[in-house]
Structure formats: structure tokens, C-alpha cells
C-alpha positions as CSV (number, residue, x, y, z in Angstrom):
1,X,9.5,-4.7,-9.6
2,X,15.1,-4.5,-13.6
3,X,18.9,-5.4,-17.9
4,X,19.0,-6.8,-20.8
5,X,19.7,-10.0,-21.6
6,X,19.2,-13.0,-24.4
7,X,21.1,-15.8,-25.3
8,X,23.2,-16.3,-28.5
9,X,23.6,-19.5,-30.4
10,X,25.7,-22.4,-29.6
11,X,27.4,-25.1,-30.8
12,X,25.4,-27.4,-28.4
13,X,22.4,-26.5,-26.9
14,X,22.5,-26.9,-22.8
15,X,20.9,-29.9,-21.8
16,X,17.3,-29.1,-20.4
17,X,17.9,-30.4,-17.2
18,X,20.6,-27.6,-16.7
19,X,18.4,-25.1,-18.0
20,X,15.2,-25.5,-15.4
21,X,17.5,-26.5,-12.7
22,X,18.9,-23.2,-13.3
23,X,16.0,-21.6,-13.9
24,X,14.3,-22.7,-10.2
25,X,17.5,-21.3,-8.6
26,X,17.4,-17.9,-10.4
27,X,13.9,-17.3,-9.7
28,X,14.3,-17.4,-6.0
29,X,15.9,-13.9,-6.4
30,X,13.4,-12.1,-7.3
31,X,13.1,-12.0,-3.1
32,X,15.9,-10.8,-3.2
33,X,14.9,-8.0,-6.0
34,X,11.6,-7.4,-3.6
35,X,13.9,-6.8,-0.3
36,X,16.5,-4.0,-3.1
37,X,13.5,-1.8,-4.8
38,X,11.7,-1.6,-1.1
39,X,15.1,-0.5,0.6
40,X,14.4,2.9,0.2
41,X,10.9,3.1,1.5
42,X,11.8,1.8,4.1
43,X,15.4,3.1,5.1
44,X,14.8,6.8,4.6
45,X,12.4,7.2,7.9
46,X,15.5,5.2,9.5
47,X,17.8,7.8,8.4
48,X,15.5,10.4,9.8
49,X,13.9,11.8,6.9
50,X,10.6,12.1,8.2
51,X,12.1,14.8,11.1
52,X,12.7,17.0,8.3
53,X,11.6,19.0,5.3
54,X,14.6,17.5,2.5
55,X,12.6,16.6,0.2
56,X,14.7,17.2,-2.8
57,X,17.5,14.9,-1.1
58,X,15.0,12.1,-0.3
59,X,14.2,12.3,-4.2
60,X,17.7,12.3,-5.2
61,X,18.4,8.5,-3.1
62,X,15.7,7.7,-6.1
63,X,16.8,9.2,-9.1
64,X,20.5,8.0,-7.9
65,X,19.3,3.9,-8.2
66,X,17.9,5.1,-11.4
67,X,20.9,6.0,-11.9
68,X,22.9,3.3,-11.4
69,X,20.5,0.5,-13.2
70,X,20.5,3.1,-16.3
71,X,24.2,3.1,-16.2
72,X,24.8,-0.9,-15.9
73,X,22.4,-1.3,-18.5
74,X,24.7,1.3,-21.0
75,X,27.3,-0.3,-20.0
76,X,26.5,-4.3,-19.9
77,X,28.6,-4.9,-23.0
78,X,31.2,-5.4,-20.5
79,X,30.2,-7.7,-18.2
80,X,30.4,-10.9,-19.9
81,X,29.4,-13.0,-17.0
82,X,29.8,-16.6,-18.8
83,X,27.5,-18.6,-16.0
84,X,24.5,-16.9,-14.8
85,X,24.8,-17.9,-11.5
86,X,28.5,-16.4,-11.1
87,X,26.5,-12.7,-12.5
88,X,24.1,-13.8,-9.8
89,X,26.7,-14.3,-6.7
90,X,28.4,-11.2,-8.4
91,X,25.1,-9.2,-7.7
92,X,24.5,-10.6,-4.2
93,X,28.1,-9.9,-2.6
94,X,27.6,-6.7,-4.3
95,X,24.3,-5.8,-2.5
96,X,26.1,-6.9,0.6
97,X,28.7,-4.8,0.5
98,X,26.5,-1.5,-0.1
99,X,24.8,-2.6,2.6
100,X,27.6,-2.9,4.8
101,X,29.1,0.3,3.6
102,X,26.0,2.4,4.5
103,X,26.0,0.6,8.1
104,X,29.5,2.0,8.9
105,X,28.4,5.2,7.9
106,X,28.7,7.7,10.9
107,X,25.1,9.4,11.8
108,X,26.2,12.7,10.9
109,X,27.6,12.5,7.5
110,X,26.2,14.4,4.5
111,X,23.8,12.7,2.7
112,X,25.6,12.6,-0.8
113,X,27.7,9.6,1.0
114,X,24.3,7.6,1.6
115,X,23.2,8.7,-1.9
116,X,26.5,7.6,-3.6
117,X,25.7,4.0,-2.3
118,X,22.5,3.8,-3.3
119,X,23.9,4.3,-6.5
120,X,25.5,1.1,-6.5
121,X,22.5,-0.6,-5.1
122,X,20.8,0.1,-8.7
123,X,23.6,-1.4,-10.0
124,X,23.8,-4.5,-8.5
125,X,19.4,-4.3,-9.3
126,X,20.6,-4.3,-12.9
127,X,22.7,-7.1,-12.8
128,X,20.6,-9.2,-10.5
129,X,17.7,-8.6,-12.7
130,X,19.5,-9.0,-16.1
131,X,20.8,-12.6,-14.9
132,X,17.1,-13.7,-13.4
133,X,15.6,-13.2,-17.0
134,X,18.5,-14.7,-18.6
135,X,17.6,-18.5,-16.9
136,X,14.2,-18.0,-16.7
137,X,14.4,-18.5,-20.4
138,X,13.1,-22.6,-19.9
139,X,10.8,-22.1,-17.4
140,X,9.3,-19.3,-19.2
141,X,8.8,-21.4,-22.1
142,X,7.1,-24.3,-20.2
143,X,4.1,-22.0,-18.1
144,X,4.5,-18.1,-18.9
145,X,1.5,-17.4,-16.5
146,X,2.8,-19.3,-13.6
147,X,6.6,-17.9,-13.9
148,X,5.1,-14.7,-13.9
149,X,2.8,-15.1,-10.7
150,X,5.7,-16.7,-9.1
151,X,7.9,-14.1,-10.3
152,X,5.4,-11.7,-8.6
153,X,4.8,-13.6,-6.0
154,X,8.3,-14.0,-4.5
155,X,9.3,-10.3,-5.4
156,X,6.2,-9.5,-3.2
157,X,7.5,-11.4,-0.5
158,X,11.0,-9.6,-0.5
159,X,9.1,-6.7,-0.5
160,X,7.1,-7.7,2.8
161,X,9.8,-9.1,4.4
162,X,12.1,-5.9,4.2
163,X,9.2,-3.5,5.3
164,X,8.3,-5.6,8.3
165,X,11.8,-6.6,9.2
166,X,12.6,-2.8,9.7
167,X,9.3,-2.1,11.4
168,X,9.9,-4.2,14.0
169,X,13.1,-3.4,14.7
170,X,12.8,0.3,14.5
171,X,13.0,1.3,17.7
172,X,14.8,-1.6,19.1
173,X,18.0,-1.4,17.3
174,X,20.7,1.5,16.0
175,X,20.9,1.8,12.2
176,X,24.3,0.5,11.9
177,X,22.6,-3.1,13.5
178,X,19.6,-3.0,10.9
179,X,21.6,-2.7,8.4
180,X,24.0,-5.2,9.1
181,X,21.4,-7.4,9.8
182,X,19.9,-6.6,6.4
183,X,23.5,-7.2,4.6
184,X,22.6,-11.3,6.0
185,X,20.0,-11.9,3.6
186,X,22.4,-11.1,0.0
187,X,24.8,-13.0,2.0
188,X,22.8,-16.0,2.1
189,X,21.9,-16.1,-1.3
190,X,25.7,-15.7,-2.2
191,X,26.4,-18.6,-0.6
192,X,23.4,-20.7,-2.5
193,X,25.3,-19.0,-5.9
194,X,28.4,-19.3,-4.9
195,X,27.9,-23.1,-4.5
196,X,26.1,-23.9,-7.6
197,X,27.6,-26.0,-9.9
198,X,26.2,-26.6,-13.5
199,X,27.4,-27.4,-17.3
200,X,28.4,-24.7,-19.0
201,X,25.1,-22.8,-20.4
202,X,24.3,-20.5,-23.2
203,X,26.9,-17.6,-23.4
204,X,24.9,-14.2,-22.1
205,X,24.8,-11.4,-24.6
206,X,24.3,-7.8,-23.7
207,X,22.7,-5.3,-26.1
208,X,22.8,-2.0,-26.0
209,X,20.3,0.4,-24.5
210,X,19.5,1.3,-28.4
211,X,19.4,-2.4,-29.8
212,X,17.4,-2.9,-26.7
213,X,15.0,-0.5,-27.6
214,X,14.7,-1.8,-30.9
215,X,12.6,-4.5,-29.2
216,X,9.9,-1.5,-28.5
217,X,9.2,-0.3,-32.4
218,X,5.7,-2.0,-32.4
219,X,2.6,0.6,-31.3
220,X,0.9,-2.3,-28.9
221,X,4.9,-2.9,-27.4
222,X,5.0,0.6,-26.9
223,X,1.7,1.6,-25.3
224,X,2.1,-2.0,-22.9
225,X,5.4,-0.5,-22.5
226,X,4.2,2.9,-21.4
227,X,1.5,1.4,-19.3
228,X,4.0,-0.6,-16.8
229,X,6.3,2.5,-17.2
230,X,3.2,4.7,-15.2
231,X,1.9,1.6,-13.6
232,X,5.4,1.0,-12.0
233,X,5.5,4.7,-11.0
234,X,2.3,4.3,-9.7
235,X,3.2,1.6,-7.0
236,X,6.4,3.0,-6.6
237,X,6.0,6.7,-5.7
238,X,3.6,5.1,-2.7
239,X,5.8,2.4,-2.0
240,X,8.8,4.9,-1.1
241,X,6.9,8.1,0.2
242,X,3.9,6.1,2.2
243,X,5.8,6.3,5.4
244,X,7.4,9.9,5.0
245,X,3.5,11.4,3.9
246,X,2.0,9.8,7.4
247,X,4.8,10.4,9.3
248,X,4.7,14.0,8.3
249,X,0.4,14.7,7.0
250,X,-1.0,12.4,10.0
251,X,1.5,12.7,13.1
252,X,2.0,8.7,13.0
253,X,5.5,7.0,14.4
254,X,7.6,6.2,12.3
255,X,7.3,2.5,13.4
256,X,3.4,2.7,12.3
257,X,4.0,4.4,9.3
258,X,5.9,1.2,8.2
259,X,3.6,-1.3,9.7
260,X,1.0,0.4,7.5
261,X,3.8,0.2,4.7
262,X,3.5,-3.3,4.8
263,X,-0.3,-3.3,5.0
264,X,0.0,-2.1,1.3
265,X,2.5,-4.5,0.2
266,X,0.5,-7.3,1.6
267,X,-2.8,-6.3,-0.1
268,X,-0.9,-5.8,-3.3
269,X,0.2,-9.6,-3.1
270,X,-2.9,-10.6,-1.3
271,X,-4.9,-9.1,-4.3
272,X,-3.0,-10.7,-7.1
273,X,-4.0,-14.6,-5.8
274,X,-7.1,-13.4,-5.2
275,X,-7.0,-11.5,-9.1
276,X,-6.7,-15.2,-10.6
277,X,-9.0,-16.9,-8.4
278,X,-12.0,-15.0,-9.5
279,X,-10.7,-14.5,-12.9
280,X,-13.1,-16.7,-14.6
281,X,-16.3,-15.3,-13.2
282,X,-15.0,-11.6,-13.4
283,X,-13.5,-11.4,-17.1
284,X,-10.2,-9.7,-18.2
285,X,-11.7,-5.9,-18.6
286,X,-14.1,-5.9,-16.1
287,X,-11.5,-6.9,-13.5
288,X,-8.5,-4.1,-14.7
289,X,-11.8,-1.6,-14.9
290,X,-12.6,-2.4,-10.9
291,X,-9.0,-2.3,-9.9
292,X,-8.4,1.1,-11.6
293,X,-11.8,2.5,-9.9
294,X,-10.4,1.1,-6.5
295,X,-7.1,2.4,-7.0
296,X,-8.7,5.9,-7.5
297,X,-10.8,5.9,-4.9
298,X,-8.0,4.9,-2.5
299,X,-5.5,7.5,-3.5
300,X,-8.3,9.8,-2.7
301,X,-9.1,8.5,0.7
302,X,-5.5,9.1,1.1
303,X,-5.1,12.9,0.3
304,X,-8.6,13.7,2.2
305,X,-8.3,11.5,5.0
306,X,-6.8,12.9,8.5
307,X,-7.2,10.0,10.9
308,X,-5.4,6.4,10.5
309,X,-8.3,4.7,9.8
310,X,-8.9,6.6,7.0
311,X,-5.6,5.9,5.6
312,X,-5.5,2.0,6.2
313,X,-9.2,2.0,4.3
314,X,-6.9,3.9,1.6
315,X,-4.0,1.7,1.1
316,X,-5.5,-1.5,1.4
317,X,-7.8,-0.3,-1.8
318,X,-4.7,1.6,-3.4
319,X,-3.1,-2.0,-2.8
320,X,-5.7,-4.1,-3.8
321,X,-6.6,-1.7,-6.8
322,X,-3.2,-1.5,-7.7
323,X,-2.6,-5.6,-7.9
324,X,-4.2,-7.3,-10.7
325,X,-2.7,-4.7,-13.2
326,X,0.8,-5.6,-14.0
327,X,0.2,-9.6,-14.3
328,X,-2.6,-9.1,-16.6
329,X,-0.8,-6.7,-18.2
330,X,2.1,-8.8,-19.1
331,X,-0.5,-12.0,-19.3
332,X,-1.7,-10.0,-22.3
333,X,1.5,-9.1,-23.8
334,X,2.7,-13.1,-23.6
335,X,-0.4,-13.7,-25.8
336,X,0.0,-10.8,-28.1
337,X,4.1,-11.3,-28.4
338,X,4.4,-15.4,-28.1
339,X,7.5,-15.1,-30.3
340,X,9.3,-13.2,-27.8
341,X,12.1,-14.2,-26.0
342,X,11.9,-13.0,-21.9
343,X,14.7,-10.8,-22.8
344,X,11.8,-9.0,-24.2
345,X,9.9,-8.7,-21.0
346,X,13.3,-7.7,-19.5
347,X,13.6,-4.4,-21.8
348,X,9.8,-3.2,-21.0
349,X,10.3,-4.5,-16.9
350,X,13.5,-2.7,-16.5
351,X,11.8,0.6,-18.8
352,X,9.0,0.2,-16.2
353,X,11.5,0.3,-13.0
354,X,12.7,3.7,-14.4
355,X,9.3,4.5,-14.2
356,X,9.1,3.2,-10.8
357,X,12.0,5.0,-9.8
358,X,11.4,8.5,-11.4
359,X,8.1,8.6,-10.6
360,X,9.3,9.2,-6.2
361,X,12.4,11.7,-7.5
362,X,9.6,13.6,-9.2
363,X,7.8,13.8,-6.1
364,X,10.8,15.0,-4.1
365,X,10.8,18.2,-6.3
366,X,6.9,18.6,-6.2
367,X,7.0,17.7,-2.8
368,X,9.8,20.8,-2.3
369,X,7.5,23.4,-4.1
370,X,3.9,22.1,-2.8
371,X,4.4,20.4,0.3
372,X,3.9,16.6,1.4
373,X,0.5,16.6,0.4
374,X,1.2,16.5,-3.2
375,X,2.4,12.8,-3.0
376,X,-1.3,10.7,-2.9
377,X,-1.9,13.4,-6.0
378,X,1.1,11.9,-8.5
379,X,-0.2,8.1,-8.1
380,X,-3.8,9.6,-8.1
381,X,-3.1,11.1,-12.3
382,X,-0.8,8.0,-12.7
383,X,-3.7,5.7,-12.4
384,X,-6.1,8.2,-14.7
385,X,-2.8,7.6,-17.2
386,X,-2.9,3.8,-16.7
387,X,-6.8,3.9,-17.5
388,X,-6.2,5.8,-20.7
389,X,-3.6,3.0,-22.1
390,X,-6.1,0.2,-21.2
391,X,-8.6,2.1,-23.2
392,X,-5.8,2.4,-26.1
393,X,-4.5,-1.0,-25.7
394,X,-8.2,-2.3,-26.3
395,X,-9.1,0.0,-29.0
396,X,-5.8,-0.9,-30.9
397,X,-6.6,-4.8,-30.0
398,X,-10.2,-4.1,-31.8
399,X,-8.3,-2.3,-34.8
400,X,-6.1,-4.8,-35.1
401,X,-8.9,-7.6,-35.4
402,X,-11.1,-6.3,-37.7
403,X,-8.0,-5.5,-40.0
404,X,-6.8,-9.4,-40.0
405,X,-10.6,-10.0,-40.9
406,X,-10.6,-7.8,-43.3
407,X,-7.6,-9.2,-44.8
């Protein structure tokens, strides 16, 4: 749900068939991205979180991936992976290994050891992510609406699959087994990278942060920019404190609490196939107008509700609210910004991910000074935000128009 990457000029331009064969392979990890930005969601009532009242710590596992993708994207000047899929099998082993290092991690050790990890799970999210939009270049090129649903699509399903693969093993195994078992997954996409063989491709440059921001100056760039940033924070914040908040508000298991997780990640990929079926029939603005009014109405189910029905009613329409806003979102800006390369829609997705990621440290603090309840009330003004830039976004599209006619 993110580096930045474009390709330089060659000598000799790669041969097409190496580009989209490269391309299909890359985009399979975005599973992979699902399973690493739904980690912590989903981890942090395994690590017995929800017994307690740490909030500030349970924010800091956040603000430490932030971390970690912030500091791999400063720093990508020096990873001059050659091959995409070597970056790509560099990421994965790199996932694995976190993974396996927080599985030998005693029970009783300080947090800061858990948090130090996660840490380099952001930065193998930054490299993963960096590569992805790197060979999606061609397929990109070919069908930017249905690279992006797939995109979605498969990120969805590593989302699903890590929520439901922990809820069902919750109570049946120790941490140390989940985890491991978890660790399989990178591992078998290593192997697929590991294996790959094509002709050399395009060399990958890596800006800096700054030239990467460069790619931001316009005012519609900036507000679609700022719209995935609190969009992103939106999903996020609910994504990683769902369980904790009805664990904790509502006296449900922790094994329910993550069953009800992925109740929200399924409506949130349920509700983007449906988004495009209807599309036609519905119209652009009327359908991001209904999904904001759905997303606010579940958020407040959510803080007012004290029994689980309530709270499924409320997630699956924070879920389904929440779903047809980023692929229209970026739909729009593929229309508005053709000349773009994907590296393009790498800088605003990876400024969005800091978004998603900030937006749950910020509730550990707010959570510390105002209790648990104060998390439905974060995505709750985040969506009011995300209905402001639509209104923006439109009125600047409208300027815009009558300017060119003018002209």
C-alpha cells in the first residue's frame, strides 16, 4: 500500500519481450508487499499488546518502518542493483531474515529489539517496492488501469492472506512457529527471483529524496499527492489498530479481533471489483462522493458502537467506503499526468505509505493521552480531509478547463 526508481538511457533498448516478462514476475510481489505493510496489525496482538496499555511503544513499531523506508529511500544512491530481479531476491531474503530474527526473539525481551527489526522490515518495503515500479514500466505502458487493479488486487490478497493466516493460528501455535512459518512465504518468492534469468535490462537509477520531490512541484500532483498521503493514513491507522481498539473497547479475543481484521481487508478488495463494475452506471464523482459518506458513517458506527455486530456493520462500510478511493484516484492522475513515467506514481505511492505509516504512530501518542477510543476518531477527520481534496482536485480540474478554453 512504497522508492524511487526510473530508468536511464541505453545504448540498446531491452527487447520487449524481456521487459513484460519481467514485468509479470515483478508484479506478483506486490503479495508480497500486502503480507509486509499488514505485519504489524496483525503481529502486535501476537506480541501481547492488547494485554496492556503501551501505546506509545505500539506506535513506535510504526514510526520505526517509517523509518526504515525513509532511510532506504535517502539512501538508494547506493544500491545500484543492475537486474531488478536480483534487488527483488535481495528484498525477499531480506524480509526473511527479519522474520526469522523476530522468531528467535525470547518472549521477555524489551521491546526496542522487536522494534529495531521492524526497522529493517521498512527497509526491505523500500527496496521491494522501488524494484516492482521499476519493471512495471512496460506493462504500465500497455493498460495503466488494469496494472493498477492488479497491482491492488494482489497487494490486497497479501494483505488477506497474512491477517487470516495469523488468525487462525493464534491460539494454536507459539510466536516463534508463526513467525517461522510467516518467514516461508519471502522464501518462496526468493527462490522464483533467485532463479530468473533474463538479458540484461535498463540500468536502475536512484534519485534523491529532493530530485524525487521535484516530480511533486505541480498544484494538481500535490493535492493528488496529499490526498493518497491522508487516504493511506486513513486505511492504515485502521488496518494496524482494528484489532488492539476491539480487543481493548469491546472485550473481543484476540483471535476475533483479527478475523474481523480480515473482514475489513476483504471488503476493501471486494469493494474495488465491485467499484469498476458499476462504474459506468454510477459516474466518477458520484461514486468517490458515496464511498466518502460510507466511510464516515462506518468510522462512526465504530466509535459509538458497544456490541460486535455493531462493529462488523462498521468495518465492512469503513472497508467498502474506503475501496474505490485510491484506484480512482490514481485512474485520474494517469489521465491528468500521461507523460509520466511509473517512477512518478512511485514518489506519490511511497509519500502516501509515510502517510500510512504515521498516521498509526500518531495514534499511539493520542491513544497515550486519550485512551483507545481516540483511534475510530483519526480515520473519522482523515476521511473529512480526503473529501476536502476531492472538492479541490475538482475545482482546480474546472479552473484548469475553462483556462485552456479561454486560451
Amino acid at each position: 500500500m512504497t522508492g524511487m526508481a526510473s530508468a536511464t538511457g541505453s545504448s540498446a533498448a531491452p527487447h520487449p519481450a524481456f521487459q513484460a516478462g519481467l514485468a509479470r514476475k515483478a508484479l506478483a510481489a506486490f503479495f508480497l508487499s500486502g503480507l509486509l505493510f499488514s505485519f504489524l496489525g496483525v503481529i502486535l496482538p501476537v506480541w501481547r499488546h492488547h494485554l496492556n496499555e503501551d501505546f506509545i511503544v505500539v506506535g513506535n513499531h510504526f514510526l520505526s518502518m517509517n523509518l526504515g523506508i525513509g532511510a532506504t529511500l535517502a539512501a538508494g544512491r547506493f544500491f545500484r542493483f543492475r537486474r531488478v530481479e536480483i534487488q527483488l531476491a535481495t528484498a525477499c531474503g531480506l524480509v526473511c531474515v527479519v522474520f526469522a530474527y523476530l522468531a528467535l526473539l525470547p518472549p521477555g525481551v524489551s521491546p526496542w529489539w522487536r522494534i529495531g527489526g521492524v526497522f529493517f522490515l521498512g527497509c526491505a518495503a523500500a527496496l521491494l517496492n522501488t524494484a516492482i515500479f521499476q519493471a512495471l514500466t512496460p506493462l504500465y505502458r500497455q493498460d495503466p488501469a488494469a496494472t493498477i487493479n492488479l497491482a491492488g488486487a494482489l497487494m490486497g490478497a497479501g494483505c488477506i492472506t497474512m491477517t487470516a493466516l495469523v488468525a487462525g493460528t493464534f491460539y494454536a501455535y507459539s510466536v516463534t512457529t508463526i513467525l517461522l512459518f510467516l518467514a516461508l512465504l519471502p522464501a518462496l518468492f526468493l527462490v522464483m527471483y533467485a532463479r530468473t534469468r533474463f538479458v540484461a535490462g535498463p540500468e536502475v537509477f536512484y534519485p534523491t529524496l529532493g530530485q524525487a520531490l521535484t516530480q511533486l512541484k505541480r498544484p494538481a500532483a500535490v493535492l493528488f499527492a496529499l490526498l493518497l498521503f491522508f487516504q493511506f493514513g486513513n486505511e492504515w491507522s485502521l488496518a494496524g489498530w482494528l484489532p488492539l481498539y476491539l480487543v481493548q473497547r469491546l472485550g473481543i479475543s484476540p483471535a476475533s479481533a483479527l478475523v474481523m481484521l480480515t473482514a475489513y481487508w476483504l471488503a476493501l478488495l471486494t469493494g474495488r471489483f465491485v467499484v469498476f463494475s458499476v462504474l459506468g452506471s454510477v459516474g466518477r464523482r458520484r461514486m468517490l462522493g458515496a464511498s466518502v459518506l460510507a466511510a464516515l458513517f462506518g468510522c462512526t458506527i465504530l466509535m459509538a458502537t458497544d456490541n460486535r455486530f455493531g462493529a462488523v456493520v462498521g468495518i465492512l462500510m469503513v472497508g467498502g467506503g474506503f475501496a474505490s478511493v485510491y484506484p480512482l484516484v490514481v485512474e485520474r492522475m494517469g489521465g491528468r499526468f500521461p507523460h509520466y513515467h511509473p517512477a512518478f506514481f512511485n514518489a506519490v505511492f511511497s509519500f502516501a505509505l509515510t502517510g500510512g505509516l504515521l498516521a498509526p504512530w500518531s495514534l499511539g501518542l493520542l491513544s497515550d493521552q486519550f485512551g483507545i477510543g481516540v483511534v475510530m476518531l483519526l480515520p473519522l477527520l482523515g476521511t473529512l480531509m480526503v473529501f476536502l481534496l476531492l472538492v479541490l482536485i475538482w475545482a482546480e480540474a474546472r479552473f484548469r478547463e475553462r483556462k485552456d478554453a479561454a486560451a
